[in-house]
C-alpha positions as CSV (number, residue, x, y, z in Angstrom):
1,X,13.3,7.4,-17.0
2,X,10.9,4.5,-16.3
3,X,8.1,4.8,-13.4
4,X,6.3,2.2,-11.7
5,X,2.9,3.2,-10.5
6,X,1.4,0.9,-7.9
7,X,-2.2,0.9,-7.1
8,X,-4.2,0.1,-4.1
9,X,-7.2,-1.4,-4.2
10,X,-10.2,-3.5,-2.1
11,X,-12.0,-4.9,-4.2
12,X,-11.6,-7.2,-7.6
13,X,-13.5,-4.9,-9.8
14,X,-10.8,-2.5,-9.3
15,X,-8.5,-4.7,-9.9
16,X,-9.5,-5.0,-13.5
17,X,-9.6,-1.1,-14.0
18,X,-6.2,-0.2,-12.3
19,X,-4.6,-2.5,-14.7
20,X,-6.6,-1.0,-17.4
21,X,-5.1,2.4,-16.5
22,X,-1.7,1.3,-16.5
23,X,-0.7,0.0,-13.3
24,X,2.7,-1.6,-12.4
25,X,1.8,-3.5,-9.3
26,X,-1.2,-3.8,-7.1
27,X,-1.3,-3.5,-3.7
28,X,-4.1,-5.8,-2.1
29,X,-5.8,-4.5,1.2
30,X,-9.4,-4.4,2.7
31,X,-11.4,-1.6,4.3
32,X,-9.4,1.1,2.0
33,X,-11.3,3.7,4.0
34,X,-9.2,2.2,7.3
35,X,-5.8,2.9,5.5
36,X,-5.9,-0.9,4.4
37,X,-6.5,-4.1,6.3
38,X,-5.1,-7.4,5.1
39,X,-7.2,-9.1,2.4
40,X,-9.1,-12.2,2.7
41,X,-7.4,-15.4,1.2
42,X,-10.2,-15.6,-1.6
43,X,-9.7,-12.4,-2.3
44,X,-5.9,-12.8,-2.5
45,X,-6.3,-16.0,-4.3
46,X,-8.6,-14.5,-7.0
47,X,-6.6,-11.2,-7.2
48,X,-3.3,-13.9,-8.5
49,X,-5.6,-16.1,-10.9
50,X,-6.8,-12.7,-12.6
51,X,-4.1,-10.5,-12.4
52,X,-1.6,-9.7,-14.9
53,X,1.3,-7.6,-13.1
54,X,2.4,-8.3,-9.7
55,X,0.1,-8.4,-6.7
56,X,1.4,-7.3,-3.2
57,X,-0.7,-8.5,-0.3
58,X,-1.6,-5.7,3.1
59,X,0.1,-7.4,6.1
60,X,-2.0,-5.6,8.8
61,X,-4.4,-6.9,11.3
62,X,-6.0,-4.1,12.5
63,X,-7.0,-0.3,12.5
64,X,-5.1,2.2,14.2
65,X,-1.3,2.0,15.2
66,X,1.5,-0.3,14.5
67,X,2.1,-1.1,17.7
68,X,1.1,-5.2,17.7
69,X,1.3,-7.4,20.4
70,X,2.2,-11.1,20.0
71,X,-0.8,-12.5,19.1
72,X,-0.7,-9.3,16.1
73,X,1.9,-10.7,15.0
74,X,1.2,-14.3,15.1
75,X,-1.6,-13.5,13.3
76,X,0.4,-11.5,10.2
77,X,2.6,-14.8,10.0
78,X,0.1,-16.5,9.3
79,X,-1.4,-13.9,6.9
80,X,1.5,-14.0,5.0
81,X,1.8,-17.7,4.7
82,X,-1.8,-17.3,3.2
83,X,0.0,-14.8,0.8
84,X,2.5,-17.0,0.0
85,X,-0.1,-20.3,-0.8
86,X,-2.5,-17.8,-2.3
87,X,0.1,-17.4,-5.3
88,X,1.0,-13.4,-4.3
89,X,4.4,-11.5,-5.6
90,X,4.7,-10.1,-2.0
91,X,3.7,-8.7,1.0
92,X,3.6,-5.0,2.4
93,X,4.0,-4.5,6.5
94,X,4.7,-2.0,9.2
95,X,5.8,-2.1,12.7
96,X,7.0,0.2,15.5
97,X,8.0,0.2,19.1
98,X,6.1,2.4,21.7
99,X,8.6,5.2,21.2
100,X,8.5,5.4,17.4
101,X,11.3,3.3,16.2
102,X,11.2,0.4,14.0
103,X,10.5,-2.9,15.6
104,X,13.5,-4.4,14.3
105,X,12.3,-7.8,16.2
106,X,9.1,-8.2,15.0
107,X,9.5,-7.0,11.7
108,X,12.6,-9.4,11.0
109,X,9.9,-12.4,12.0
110,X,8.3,-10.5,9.4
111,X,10.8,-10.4,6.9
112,X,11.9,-13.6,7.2
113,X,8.8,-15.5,7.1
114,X,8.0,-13.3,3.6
115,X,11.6,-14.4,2.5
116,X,10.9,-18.2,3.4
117,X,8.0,-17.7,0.6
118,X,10.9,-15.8,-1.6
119,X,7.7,-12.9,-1.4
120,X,8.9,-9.8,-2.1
121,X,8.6,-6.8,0.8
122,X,7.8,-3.3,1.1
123,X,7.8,-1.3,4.4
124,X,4.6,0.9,4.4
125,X,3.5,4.0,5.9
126,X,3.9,3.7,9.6
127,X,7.5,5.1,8.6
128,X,5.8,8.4,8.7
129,X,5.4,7.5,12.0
130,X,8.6,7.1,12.8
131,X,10.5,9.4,15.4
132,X,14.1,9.2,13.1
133,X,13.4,8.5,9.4
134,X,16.9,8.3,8.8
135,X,17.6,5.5,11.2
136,X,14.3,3.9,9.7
137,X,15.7,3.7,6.3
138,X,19.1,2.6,7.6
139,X,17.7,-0.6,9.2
140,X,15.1,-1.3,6.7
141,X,17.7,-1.5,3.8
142,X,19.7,-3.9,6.1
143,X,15.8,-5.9,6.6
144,X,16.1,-6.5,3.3
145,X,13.2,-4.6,2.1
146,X,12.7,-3.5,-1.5
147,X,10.8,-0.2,-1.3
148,X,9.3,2.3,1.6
149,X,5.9,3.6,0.7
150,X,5.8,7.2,2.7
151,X,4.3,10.5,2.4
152,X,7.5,12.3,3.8
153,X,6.2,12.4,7.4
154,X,3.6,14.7,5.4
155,X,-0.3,14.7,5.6
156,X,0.2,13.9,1.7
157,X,3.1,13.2,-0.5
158,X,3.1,16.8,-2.4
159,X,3.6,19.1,1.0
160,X,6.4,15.9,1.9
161,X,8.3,16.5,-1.0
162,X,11.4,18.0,1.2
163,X,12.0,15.3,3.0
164,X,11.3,12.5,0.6
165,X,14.0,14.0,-1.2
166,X,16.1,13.2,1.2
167,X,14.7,10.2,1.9
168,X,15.7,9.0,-1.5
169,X,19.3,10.5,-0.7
170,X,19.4,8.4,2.4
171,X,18.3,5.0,0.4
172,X,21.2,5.5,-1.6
173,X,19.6,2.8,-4.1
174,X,19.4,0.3,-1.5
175,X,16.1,0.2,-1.7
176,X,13.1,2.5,-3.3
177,X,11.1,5.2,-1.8
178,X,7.8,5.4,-3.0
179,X,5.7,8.3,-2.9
180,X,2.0,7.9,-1.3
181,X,-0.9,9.8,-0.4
182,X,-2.9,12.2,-2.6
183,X,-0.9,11.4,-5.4
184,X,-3.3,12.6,-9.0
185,X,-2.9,13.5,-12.0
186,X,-1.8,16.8,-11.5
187,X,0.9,16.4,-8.9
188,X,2.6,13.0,-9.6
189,X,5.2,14.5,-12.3
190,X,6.1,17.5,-9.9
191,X,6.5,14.9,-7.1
192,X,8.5,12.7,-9.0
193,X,11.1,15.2,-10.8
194,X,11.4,16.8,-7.8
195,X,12.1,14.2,-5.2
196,X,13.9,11.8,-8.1
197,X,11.5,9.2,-6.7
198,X,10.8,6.3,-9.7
199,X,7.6,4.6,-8.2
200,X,4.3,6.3,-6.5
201,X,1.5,4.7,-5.3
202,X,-2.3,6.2,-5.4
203,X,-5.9,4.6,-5.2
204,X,-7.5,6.4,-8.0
205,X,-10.9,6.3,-6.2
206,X,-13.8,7.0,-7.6
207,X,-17.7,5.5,-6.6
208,X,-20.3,4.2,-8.5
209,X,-23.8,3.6,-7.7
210,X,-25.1,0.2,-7.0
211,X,-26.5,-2.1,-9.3
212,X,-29.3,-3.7,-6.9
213,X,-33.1,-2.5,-8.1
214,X,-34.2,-2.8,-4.2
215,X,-32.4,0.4,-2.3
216,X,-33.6,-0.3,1.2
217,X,-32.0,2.4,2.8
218,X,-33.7,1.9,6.4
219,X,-30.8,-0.5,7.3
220,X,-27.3,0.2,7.6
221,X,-24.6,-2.2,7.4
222,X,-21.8,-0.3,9.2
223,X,-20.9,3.4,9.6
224,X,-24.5,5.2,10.0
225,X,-22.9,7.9,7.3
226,X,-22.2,6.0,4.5
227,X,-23.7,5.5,1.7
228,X,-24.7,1.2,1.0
229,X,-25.4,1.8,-2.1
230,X,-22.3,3.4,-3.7
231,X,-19.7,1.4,-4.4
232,X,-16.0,2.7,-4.2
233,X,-14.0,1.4,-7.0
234,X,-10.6,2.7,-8.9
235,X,-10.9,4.9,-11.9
236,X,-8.9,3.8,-14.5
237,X,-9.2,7.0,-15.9
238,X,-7.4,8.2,-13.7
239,X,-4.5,5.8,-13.1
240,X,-4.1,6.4,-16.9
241,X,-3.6,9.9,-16.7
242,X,-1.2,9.9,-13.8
243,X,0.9,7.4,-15.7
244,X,0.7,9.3,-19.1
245,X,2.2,12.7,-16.7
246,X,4.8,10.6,-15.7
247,X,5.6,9.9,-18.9
């Protein structure tokens, strides 16, 4: 049985290690730490000049919830036009309605922009906000969409195994679920053979220190509890060993 692994990553030194470990397709975001932003257009541009297995760009404005307003989703057009020019594979986005359902309208203006770029598409997480998976899947196999990245409505993909079983049952091979969201080494084969899911999708995060001689700590460029001098990157080691359990 072949796997794909997909990695996510925000930043272009982890680009070069998650291919290094093995990795089937990237998936492009800022602010990691946020659940994934959208990526600049350098950094999309760079990530297709240097990268050698398909490169998936985050279609998502902001933090928080997938409710977007007009001007949201003007905005993600144009993102993914900036995808599309920045030589990317495809793009991954997420909408909902106030009540939890799939905003079928916005996310066809979505869709079809993507497809006007022939960019490929996967829905992402805010299915596990959904209020009716079921109907989710339904209308994102007619969308058009290749793959669903979801934890099984779970806090991670190993406790959502139930219902990403039956998530796959529902796709029918219409389109792929993908398993997300503390996938590791040690739980990626049991999530896989169990669920009959082909494709997961991890970070692989690890830190390292930073390389500047100067550590003026005094001044904080953001959050007041992080760290400015450790830098998160992927571990290749561990995208390797995750795609040597899968076999």
């Amino acid at each position: 049985m072949t796997y794909q692994v997909e990695v996510c990553i925000d930043n272009l030194e982890s680009l070069h290690y998650a291919i290094e470990g093995g990795a089937n397709r990237i998936e492009l975001c800022s602010s990691l730490a946020l659940g994934g932003l959208t990526p600049s257009f350098g950094f999309m541009r760079q990530a297709a000049i240097l990268s050698s297995v398909p490169v998936y760009a985050m279609i998502r404005p902001r933090q928080g919830d997938f409710l977007y307003s007009e001007e949201d989703i003007e905005s993600m057009l144009l993102d993914i036009d900036a995808a599309a020019q920045a030589g990317l594979q495809g793009v991954v986005f997420g909408t909902l309605t106030a009540t939890g359902d799939i905003d079928m309208v916005q996310a066809r203006r979505l869709a079809e922009r993507a497809k006007s770029h022939e960019l490929g598409i996967t829905f992402h997480r805010a299915i596990d906000q959904c209020a009716d998976y079921v109907a989710a899947i339904e209308a994102l196999a007619d969308l058009g969409c290749e793959r669903i990245l979801t934890s099984g409505l779970a806090a991670n993909a190993e406790l959502g195994i139930e219902v990403l079983t039956q998530m796959v049952n529902v796709a029918d091979g219409r389109l792929a679920i993908m398993a997300g969201a503390g996938v590791n080494p040690e739980n990626a084969a049991r999530i896989a053979h169990a669920t009959g899911i082909k494709q997961l999708h991890l970070s692989g995060k690890t830190t390292r220190p930073s390389h500047m001689e100067l550590v003026a700590e005094q001044a904080k460029m953001g959050n007041q509890d992080l760290d400015d001098f450790i830098v998160p990157i992927t571990s290749s080691d561990t995208i390797a060993k995750v795609v040597n359990a899968l076999g």
